[in-house]
N, C-alpha and C positions, 0 to 999 in steps of 0.2 A: 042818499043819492051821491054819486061819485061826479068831479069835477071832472070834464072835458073840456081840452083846449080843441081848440078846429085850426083846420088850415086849408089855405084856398089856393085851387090850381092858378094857373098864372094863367094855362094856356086855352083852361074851358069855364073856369069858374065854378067848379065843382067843389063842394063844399065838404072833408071828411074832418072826424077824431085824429088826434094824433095817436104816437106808436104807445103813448100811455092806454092808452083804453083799447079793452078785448078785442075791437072789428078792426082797431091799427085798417081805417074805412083810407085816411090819405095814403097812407103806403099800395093799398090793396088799388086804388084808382091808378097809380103812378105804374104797377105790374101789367092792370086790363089794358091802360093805352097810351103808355111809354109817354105821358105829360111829364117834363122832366122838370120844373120849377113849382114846389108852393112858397108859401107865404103865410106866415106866423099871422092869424085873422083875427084874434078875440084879447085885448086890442088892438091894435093894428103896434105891431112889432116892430118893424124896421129889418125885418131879416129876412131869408129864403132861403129854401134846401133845393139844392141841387141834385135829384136822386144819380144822375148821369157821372156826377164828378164827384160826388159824396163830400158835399164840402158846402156849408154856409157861405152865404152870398148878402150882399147888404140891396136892400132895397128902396132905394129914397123916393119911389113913387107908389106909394102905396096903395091899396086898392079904396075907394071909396065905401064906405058900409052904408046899406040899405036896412034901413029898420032895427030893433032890439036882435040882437045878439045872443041864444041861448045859452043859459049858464051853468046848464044842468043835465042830463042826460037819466032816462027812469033806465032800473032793470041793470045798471052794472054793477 
């Protein structure tokens, strides 16, 4: 099994892989409906991407995590 990090919309809380892993699922959400901030999610980071301005952003309100946090991902 291949490690995936995730990252979480700012603006719907939608949850994707980053651009490491094959569905690149956070990029491809940020194309469908123009949400222009995630959030480094697994563990909570401290950072955010800006897809609008291409540029890290510091985050010091981070989002709250509900429950165990997947670590793994089958089938990459």
């Amino acid at each position: 099994m291949a490690w995936v990090h995730l990252r979480l919309c700012r603006s719907c809380g939608h949850v994707g892989c980053c651009d490491n892993s094959p569905g690149r699922h956070a990029t491809a959400h940020y194309f469908a409906t123009a949400h222009p901030i995630i959030e480094g999610y697994d563990p909570p980071e401290g950072w955010g991407w800006c897809y609008v301005d291409e540029e890290f952003v510091v985050l010091p309100d981070q989002t709250p995590r509900r429950g165990p946090i997947p670590r793994f991902c089958d089938g990459l």
